[in-house]
N, C-alpha and C positions, 0 to 999 in steps of 0.2 A: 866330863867323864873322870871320873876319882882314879887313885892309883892302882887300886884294888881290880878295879874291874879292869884298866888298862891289861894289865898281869895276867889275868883271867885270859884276855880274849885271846893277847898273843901269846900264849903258852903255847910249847910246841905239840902238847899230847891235841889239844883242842885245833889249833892249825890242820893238824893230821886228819883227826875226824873230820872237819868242815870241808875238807878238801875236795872240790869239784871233779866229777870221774868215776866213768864205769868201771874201770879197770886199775888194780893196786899191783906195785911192784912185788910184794908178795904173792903174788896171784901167779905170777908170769912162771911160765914154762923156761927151761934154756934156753934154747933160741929166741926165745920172743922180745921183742921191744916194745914199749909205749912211742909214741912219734907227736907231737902236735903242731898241727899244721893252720897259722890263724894266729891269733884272728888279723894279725894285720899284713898274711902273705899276699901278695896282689891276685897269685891266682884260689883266692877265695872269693875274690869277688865282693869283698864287700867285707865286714866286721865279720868273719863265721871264724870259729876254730873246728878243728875236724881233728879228734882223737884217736888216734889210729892204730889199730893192733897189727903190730907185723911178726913174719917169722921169715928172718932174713930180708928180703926185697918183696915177700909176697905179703900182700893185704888179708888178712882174719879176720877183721873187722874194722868197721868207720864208724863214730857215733857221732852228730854234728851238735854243737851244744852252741844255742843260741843268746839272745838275750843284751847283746851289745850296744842296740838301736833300740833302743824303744822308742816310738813315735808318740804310740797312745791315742794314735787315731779314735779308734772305738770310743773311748772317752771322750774325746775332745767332739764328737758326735753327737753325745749325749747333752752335751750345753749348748750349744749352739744352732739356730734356726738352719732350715733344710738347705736355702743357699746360700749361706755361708759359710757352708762345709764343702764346698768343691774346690776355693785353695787349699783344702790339706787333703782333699780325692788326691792330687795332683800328685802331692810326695807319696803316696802308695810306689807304683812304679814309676819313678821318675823318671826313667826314659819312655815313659807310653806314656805320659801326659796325656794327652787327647784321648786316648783309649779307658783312660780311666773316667776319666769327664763324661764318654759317649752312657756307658752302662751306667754311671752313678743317674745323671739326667731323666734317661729313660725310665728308668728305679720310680724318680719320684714323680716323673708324670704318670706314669702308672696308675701310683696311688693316687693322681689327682683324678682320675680317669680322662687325660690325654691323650691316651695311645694310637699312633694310627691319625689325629688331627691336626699336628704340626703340619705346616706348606709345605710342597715338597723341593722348591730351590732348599729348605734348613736343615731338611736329612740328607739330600744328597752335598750339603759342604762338610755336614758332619762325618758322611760316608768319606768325603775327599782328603780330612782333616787326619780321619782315622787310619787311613792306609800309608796318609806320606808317612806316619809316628809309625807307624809297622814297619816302616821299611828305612827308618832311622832305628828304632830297636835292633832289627835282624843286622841292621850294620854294624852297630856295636857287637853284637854276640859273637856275629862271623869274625869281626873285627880281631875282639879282646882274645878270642880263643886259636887265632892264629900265634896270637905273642906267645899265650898259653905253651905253646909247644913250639914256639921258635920260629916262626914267621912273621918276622918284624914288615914285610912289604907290604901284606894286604891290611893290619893294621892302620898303616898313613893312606893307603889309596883308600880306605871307608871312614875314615874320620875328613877325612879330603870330602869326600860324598856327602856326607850326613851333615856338614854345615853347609852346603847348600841348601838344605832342607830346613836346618836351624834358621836360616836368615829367613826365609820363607814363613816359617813361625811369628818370626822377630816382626813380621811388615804385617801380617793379619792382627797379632796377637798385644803386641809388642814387647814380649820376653820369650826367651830362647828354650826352655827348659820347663819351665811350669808354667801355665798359660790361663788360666782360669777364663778360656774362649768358650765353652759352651754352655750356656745357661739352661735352667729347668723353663721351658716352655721357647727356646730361640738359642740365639748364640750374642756374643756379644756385638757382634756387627756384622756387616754384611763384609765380603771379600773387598779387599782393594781393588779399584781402578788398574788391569792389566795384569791380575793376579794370574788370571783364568789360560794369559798367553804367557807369562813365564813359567807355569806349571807342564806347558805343552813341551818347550825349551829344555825342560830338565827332565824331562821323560824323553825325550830324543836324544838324551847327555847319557840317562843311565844304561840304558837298554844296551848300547855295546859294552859298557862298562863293568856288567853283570858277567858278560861274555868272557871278556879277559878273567876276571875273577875266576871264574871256573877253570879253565885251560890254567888257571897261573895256582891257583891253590888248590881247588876239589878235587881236580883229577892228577893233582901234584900226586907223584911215586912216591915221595917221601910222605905228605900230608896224608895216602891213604894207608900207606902203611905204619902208619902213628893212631889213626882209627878205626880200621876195617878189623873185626873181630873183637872191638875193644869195647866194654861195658854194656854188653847185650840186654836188650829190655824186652821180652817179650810181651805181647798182649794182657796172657792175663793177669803178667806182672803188673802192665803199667793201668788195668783198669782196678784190679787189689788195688794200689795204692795210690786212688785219687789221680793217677797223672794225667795232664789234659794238651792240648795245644802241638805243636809240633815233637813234641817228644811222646805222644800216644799216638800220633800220623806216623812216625819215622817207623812205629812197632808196626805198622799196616794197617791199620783201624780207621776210614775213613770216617772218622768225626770232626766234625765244623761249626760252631753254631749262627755262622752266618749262612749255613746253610738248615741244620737242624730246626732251630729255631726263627731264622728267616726274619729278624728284627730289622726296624728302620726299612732302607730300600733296596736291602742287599738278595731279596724275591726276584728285583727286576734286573741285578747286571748279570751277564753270563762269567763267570770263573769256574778254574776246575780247584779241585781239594788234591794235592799230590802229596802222597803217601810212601814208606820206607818200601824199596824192593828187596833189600842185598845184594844191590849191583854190585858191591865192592868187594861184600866180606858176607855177615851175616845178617839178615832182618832187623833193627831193633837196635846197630849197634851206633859208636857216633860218627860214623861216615854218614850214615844214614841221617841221622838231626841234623847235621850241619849242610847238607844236599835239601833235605825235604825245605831249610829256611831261605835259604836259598832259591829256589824254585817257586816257595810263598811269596816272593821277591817281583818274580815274573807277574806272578799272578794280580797282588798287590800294584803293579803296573797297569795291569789288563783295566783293574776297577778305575784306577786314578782317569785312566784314560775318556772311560765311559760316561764315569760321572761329572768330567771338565765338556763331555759333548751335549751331555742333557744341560748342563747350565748354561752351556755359550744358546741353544739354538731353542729350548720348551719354557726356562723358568727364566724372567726380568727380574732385574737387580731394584734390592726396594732397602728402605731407609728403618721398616718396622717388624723390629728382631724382637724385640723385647715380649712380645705375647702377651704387653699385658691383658686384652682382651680375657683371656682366657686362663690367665694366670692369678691370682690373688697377690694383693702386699703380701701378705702374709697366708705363708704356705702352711695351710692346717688342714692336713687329709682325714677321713673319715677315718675312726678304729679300726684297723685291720692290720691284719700281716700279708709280707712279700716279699718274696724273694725274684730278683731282677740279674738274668746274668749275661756276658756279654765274651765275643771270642776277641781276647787281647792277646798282642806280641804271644807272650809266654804262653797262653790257655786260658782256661775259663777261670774269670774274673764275676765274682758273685755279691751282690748286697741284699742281706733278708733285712727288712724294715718291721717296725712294731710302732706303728701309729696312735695315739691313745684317744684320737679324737678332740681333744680339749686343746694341746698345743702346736706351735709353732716347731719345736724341737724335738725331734723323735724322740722316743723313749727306748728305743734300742736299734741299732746300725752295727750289724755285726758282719764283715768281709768274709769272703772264701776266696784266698787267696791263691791262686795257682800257682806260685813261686815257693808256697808253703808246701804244698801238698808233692808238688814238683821235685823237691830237694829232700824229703823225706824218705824217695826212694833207694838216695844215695847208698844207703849199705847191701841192702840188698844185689843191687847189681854192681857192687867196688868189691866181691870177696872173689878172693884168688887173683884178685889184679895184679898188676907190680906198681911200684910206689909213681914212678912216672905214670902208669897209666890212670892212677886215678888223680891226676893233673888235668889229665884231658877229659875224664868223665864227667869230673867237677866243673869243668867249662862246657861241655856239650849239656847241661841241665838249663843255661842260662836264665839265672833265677836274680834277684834283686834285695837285698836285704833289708831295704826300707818298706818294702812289701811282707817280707817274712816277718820281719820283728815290729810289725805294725802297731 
């Protein structure tokens, strides 16, 4: 780069123009501030900055500005044959590993036309695999968003939790975090020897465990008066803009798509879908998200349970995961498009595929990502907040960066 152009770029008139932002100091009213909050505050959760218009302590507006994480999934999609793309499924939401793996899978059996013909010991571990990762997510969420606001104890009591469930991972899988266990047509092995009776073990560990949480933080006086009335999302709010998963439940909308949709063998166990009441405060707001995940919690227990009873007692432990039967080396589905979506931690997690027929590699793999669409609706319900509150609004969205900036 010559000197000229050095000169050029960093001149300040030119700095000024390029300068990132809805909002110019010129702009501002008296009282008004600019604020930015990001990208590397902890309660962002990840790389976000969030731009924020205030007028004294009260919120005017939020604009989130992205772009810190790029992954480039999508691309890296584009080169690469159909399973060899499920270690980088993995880093989409990296705490629902499994959950991403479950939807990407089903995706491409789909397009092979497998649906529905996998054994059923492989959906119901898949079902098993999915719900402990749901309920290591919701630990983290509840977890981080205790600190969010100042509750350093429930914090250590779910990261205490949630590595027993990582080890649990670590013995199926043999990595803690990103696991590349489910394959398109099987998984990559069958459970361990005595998996089936430590899983019973930590579902007898959690269940009081859950209990204390509640009595120690949901129904904390201080925890709901830090939520109750705070960042209200009403229905038609949250179905306008995309929002899906427990933060469209907490508004009262029972949608599910393990029940809508009824994929895998989630037809055959009984759970309920619990939805926001305003027991605290108001419909919608985040006392309400952080109860409804909570509660998914319970329920996420109900299934584990069920599906650890059909495996001990209807489906034999067998050595042939791999499907190749019915699976090709090489994965080359007929021309077509398809959209395959599945209920993850956060909400619906979506892959539309574009098969060209000829190869191995799709020709297009484009996500709908829930954590995207989820965090979007941040300004919306952050105007008129107070700057603390939208701390805690920003943590009841619990979204994932690696996801958003996919």
């Amino acid at each position: 780069m010559t000197e000229k152009t050095l000169q050029y770029k960093f001149h300040p008139e030119n700095l000024k123009r390029s300068s990132p932002g809805k909002y110019k100091e010129e702009d501002l009213k008296r009282e008004e501030m600019i604020i930015n909050i990001g990208p590397h505050h902890p309660s962002t959760h990840g790389v976000l900055r969030l731009e924020v218009l205030t007028d004294g302590e009260i919120v005017k507006d939020v604009v989130p500005h992205l772009g810190f994480l790029h992954r480039c999934f999508e691309k890296h999609a584009e080169a690469l044959p159909y399973n060899q793309i499920i270690p980088y499924v993995d880093r989409l939401d990296y705490v629902a590993a499994m959950n991403n793996e479950h939807a990407y899978v089903m995706g491409v059996e789909k397009l092979l036309g497998l649906e529905g013909q996998l054994p059923k010991r492989i959906e119901y571990i898949r079902v098993l695999t999915a719900e402990l990762n749901r309920l290591a997510s919701h630990f983290i969420a509840m977890g981080t968003y205790g600190m969010d606001i100042g509750a350093m104890t429930a914090f250590f009591w779910l990261m205490r939790d949630r590595e027993i469930i990582l080890r649990m991972f670590e013995w199926i899988s043999g990595a803690r975090l990103l696991y590349n266990y489910q394959w398109v047509g099987g998984l990559y092995y069958d459970l361990p020897v005595g998996f089936e009776e430590r899983c019973f073990e930590l579902i007898g560990y959690l269940k009081p465990k859950l209990e204390e949480l509640e009595k120690l933080i949901i129904n904390n006086k201080i925890f709901v008066g830090r939520t109750a009335k705070v960042g209200v999302m009403s229905i038609d709010t949250a179905i306008n803009f995309g929002v899906t998963g427990p933060l469209l439940r907490a508004s009262g909308l029972k949608h599910d798509l393990r029940k809508v949709d009824g994929y895998s063998v989630y037809p055959e166990i009984d759970f309920e879908v619990p939805i926001g009441k305003g027991a605290m405060g108001t419909q919608g707001d985040c006392w309400d998200r952080m109860w409804v995940r909570l509660e998914e919690c319970k329920q996420s227990i109900e299934i584990i349970t069920q599906c650890l009873d059909k495996l001990k007692k209807d489906h034999r432990r067998t050595r042939d995961f791999d499907a190749w039967a019915m699976v090709p080396k090489k994965i080359r589905p007929k021309a077509q498009d398809l959209y395959m979506r599945a209920e993850n931690p956060k909400g619906e997690l979506g892959f539309y595929f574009r098969a060209d027929g000829k190869s191995d590699v799709p020709f297009r793999c484009k996500v709908r990502s829930c954590c995207y669409s989820n965090l979007s609706v941040l300004s919306e319900i952050s105007k008129g907040a107070y700057i603390a509150d939208l701390i805690a609004i920003v943590g009841s969205l619990d979204f994932v960066l690696g996801e958003v900036d996919r």
